[in-house]
Residue frames as a rotation matrix with the C-alpha (Angstrom) as fourth column:
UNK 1
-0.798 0.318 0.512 99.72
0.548 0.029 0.836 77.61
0.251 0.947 -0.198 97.97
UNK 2
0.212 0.920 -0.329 96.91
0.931 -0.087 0.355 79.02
0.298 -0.381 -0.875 100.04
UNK 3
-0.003 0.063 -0.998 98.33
0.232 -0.971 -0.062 82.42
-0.973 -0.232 -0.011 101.19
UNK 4
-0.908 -0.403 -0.114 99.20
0.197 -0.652 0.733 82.77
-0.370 0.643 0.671 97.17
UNK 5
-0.740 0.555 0.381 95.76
0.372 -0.136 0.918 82.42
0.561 0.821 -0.106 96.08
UNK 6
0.343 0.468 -0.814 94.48
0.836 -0.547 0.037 84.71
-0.428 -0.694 -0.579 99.12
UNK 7
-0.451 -0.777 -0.439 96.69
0.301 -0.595 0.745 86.96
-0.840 0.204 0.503 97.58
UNK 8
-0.947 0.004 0.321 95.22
0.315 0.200 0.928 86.62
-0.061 0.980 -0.191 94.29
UNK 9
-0.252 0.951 -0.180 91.55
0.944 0.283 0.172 86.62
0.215 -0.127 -0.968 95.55
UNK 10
0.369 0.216 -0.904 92.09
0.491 -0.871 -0.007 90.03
-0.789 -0.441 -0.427 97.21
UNK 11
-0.867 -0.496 -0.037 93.77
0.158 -0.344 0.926 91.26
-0.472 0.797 0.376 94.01
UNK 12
-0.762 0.454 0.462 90.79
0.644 0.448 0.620 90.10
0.075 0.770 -0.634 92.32
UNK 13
0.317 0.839 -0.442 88.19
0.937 -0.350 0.008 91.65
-0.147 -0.417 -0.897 94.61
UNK 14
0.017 -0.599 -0.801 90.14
0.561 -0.657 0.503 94.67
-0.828 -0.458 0.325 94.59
UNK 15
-0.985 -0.044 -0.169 89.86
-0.157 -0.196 0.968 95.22
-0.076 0.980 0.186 90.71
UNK 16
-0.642 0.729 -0.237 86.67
0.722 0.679 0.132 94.34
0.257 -0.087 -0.963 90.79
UNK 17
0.275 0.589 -0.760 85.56
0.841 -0.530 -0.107 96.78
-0.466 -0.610 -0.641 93.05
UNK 18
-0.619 -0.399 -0.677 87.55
0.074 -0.887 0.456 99.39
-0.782 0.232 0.578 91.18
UNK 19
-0.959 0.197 0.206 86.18
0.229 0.104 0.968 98.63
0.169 0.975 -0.145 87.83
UNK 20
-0.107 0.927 0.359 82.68
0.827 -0.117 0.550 98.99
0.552 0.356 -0.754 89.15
UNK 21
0.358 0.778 -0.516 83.15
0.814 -0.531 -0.235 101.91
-0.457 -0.336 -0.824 90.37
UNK 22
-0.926 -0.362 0.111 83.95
0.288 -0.483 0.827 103.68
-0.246 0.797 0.551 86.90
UNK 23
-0.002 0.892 -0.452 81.09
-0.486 -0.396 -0.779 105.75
-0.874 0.218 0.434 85.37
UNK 24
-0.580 0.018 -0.815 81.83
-0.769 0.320 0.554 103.61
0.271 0.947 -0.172 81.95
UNK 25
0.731 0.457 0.507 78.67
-0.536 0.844 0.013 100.40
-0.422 -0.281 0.862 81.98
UNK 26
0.675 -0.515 -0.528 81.30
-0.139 0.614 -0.777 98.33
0.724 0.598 0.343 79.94
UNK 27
-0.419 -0.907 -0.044 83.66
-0.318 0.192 -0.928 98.42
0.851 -0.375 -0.369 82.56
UNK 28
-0.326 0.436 0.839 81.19
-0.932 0.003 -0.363 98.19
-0.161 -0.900 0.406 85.27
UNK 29
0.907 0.276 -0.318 80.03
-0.343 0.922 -0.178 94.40
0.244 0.270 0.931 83.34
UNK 30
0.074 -0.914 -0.400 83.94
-0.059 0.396 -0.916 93.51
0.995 0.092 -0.025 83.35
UNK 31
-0.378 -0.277 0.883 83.92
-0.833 -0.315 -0.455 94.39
0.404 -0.908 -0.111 86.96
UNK 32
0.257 0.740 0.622 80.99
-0.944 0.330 -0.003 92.26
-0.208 -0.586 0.783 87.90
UNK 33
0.870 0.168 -0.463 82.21
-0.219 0.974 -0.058 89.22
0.441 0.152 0.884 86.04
UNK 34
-0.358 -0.850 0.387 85.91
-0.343 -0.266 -0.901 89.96
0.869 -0.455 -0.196 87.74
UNK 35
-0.401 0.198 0.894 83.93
-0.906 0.062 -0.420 89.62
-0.139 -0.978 0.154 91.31
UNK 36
0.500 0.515 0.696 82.25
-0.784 0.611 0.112 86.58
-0.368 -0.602 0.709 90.80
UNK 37
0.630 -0.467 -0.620 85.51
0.068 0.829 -0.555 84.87
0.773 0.308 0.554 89.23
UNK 38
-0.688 -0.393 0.610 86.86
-0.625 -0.107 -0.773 86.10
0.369 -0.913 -0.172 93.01
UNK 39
-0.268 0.564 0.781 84.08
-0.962 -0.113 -0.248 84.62
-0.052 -0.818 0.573 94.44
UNK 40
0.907 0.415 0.071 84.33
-0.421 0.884 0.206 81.59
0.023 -0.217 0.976 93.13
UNK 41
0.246 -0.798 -0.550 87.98
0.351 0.602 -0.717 81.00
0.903 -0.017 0.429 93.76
UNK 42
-0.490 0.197 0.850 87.57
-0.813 -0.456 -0.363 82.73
0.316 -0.868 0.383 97.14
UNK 43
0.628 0.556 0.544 84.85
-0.760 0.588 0.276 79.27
-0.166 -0.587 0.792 97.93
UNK 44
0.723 -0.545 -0.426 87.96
0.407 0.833 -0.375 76.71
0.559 0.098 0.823 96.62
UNK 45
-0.169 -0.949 0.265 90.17
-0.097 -0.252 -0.963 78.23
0.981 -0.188 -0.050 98.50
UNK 46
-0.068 0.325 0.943 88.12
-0.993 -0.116 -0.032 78.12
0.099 -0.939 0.331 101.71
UNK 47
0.774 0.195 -0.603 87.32
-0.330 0.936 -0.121 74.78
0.541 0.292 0.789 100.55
UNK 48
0.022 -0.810 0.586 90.66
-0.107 0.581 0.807 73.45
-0.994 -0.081 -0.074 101.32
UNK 49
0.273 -0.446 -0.853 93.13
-0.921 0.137 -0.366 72.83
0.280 0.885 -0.373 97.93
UNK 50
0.081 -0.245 0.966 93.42
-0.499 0.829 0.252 68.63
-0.863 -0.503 -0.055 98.61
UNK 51
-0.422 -0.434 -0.796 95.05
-0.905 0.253 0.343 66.69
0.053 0.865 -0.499 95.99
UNK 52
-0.653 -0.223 0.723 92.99
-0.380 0.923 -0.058 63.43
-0.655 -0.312 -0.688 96.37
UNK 53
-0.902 0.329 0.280 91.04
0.413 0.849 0.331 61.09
-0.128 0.414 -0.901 95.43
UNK 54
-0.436 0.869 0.232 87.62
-0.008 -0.261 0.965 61.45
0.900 0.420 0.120 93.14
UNK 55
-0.753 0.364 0.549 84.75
-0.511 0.204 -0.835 61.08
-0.416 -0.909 0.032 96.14
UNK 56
-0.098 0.633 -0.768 83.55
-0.812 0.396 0.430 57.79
0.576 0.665 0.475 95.09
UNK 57
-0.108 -0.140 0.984 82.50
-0.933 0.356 -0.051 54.71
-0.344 -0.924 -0.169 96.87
UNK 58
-0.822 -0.041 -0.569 83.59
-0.321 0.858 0.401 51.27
0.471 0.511 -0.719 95.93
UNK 59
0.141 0.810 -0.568 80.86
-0.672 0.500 0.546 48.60
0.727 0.305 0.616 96.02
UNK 60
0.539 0.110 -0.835 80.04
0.444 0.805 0.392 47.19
0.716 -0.583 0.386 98.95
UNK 61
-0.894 -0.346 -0.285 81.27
0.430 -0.481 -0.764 50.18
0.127 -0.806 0.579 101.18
UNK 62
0.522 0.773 -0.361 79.49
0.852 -0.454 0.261 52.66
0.037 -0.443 -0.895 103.40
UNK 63
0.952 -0.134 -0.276 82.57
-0.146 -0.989 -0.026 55.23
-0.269 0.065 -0.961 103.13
UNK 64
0.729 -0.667 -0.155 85.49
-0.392 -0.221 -0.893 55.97
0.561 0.712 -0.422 101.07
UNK 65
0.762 -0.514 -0.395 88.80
0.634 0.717 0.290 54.31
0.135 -0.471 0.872 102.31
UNK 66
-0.617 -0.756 0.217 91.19
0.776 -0.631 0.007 57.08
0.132 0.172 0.976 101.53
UNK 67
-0.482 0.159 -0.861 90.78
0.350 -0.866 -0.356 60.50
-0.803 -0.473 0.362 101.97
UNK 68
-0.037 0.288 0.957 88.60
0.997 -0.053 0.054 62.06
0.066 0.956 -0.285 98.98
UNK 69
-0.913 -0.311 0.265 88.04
0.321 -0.947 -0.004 65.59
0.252 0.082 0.964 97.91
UNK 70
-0.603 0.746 -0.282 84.66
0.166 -0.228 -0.959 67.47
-0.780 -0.625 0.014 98.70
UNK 71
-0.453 0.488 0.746 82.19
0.855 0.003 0.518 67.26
0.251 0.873 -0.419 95.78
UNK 72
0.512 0.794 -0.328 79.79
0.825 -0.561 -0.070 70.07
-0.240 -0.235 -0.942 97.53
UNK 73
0.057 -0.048 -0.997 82.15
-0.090 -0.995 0.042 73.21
-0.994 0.088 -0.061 96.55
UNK 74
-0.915 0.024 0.402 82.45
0.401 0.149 0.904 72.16
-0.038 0.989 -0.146 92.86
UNK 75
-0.154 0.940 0.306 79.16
0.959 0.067 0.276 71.58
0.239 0.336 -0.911 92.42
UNK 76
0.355 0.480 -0.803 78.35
0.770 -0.637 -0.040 75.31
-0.530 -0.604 -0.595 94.41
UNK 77
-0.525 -0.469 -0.711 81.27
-0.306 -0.675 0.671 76.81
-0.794 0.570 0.211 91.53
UNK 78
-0.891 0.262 0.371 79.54
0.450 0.619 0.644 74.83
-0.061 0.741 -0.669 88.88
UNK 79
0.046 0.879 0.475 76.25
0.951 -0.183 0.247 76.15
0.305 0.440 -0.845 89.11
UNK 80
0.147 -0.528 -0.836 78.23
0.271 -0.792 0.547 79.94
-0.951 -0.307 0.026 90.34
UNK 81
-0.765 -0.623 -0.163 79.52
0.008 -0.262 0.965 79.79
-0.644 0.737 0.206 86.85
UNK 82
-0.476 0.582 0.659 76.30
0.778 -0.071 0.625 79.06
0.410 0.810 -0.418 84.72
UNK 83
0.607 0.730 -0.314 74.33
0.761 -0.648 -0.034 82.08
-0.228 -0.218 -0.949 86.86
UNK 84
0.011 -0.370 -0.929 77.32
-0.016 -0.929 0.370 84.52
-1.000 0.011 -0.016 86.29
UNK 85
-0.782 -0.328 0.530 77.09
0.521 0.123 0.844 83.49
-0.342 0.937 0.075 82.30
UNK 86
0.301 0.900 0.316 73.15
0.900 -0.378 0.218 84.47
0.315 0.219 -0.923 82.46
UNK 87
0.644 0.268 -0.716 73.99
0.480 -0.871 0.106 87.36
-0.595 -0.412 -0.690 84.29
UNK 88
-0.395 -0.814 -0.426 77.01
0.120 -0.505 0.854 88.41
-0.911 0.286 0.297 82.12
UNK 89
-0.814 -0.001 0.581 74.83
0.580 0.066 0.812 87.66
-0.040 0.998 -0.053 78.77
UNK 90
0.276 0.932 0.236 72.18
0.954 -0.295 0.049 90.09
0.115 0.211 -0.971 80.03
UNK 91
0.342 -0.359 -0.869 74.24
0.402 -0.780 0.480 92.63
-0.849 -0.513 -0.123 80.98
UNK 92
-0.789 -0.482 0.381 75.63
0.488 -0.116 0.865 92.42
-0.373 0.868 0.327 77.30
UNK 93
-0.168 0.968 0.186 72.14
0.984 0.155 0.084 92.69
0.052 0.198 -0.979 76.08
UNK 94
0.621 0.696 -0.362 71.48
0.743 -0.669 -0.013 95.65
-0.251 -0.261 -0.932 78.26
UNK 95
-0.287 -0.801 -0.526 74.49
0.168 -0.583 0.795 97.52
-0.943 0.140 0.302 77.29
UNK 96
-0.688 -0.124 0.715 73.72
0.642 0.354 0.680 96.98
-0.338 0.927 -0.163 73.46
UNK 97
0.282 0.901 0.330 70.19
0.959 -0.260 -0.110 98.55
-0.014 0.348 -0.938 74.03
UNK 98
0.336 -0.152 -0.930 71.41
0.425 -0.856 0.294 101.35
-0.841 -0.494 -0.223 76.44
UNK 99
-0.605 -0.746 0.278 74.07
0.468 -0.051 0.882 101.70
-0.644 0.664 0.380 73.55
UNK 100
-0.619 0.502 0.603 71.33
0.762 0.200 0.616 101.96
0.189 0.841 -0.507 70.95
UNK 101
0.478 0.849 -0.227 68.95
0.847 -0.377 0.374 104.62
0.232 -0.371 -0.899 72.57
UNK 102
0.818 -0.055 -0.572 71.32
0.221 -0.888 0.402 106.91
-0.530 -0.456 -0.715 74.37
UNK 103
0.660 -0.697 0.279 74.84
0.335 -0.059 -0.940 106.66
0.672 0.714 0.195 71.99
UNK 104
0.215 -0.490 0.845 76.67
-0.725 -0.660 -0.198 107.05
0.654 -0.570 -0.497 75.02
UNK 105
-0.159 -0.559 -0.814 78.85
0.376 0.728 -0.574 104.11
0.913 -0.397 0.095 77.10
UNK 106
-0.841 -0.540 0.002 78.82
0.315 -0.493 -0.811 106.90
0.439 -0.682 0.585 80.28
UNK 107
-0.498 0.495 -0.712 76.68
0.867 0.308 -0.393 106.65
0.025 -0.813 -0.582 83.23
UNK 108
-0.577 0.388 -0.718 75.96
0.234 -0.764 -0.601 110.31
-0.782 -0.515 0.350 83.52
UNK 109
-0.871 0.107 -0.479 74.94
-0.484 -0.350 0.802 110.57
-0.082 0.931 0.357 80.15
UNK 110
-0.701 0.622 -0.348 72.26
0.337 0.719 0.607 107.86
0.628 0.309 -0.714 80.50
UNK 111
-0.981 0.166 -0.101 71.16
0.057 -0.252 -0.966 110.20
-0.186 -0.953 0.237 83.02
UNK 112
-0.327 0.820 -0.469 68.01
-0.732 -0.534 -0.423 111.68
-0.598 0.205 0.775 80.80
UNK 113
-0.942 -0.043 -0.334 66.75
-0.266 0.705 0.657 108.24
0.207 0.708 -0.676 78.71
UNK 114
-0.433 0.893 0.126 62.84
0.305 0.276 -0.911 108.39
-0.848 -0.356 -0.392 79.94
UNK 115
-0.902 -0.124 -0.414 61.42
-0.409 -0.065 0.910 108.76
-0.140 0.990 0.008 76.14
């Protein structure tokens, strides 16, 4: 399962990297959110993929009895995912203005927009 989603990850990055380097900003936003859904299945995959138990401790232990999963990459995709939403809902934002001001989706075109 791990080489397929190496496989997948470098796919990802790989589009990614194309997409931002298009002269269109709309594709260049699609890129960026493209890389950091690599980048956070790029840290679960390093993670280790372990089918186990929650990582809880019963009452009246000091450590889990069974093997458990790692809480610390969740939590590191979890708060991965609410900074790429801010960053993906300003990027909308700025696209909307750019949109508005220059009438033109295409980097080079936004070249002259000091007004």
């Amino acid at each position: 399962m791990e080489p397929v989603l190496a496989l997948v990850v470098g796919g990802l990055y790989a589009a990614a990297i194309y997409m931002i380097l298009r002269r269109s900003i709309v594709k260049l936003v699609i890129g960026l959110l493209l890389l950091s859904n690599a980048a956070n299945l790029l840290i679960f995959t390093v993670s280790g993929l372990t089918r186990e138990a929650p990582p809880l401790i019963s009452a009246g232990l000091d450590a889990p009895l069974a093997p458990t999963a790692d809480p610390l990459p969740q939590a590191l995709i979890l708060t991965a995912i609410v900074i790429s939403f801010g960053v993906l809902a300003f990027a909308v934002v700025l696209i909307n203005r750019a949109w508005h001001v220059v009438q033109a989706e295409d980097m080079d075109q936004m070249t002259g927009t000091d007004t």
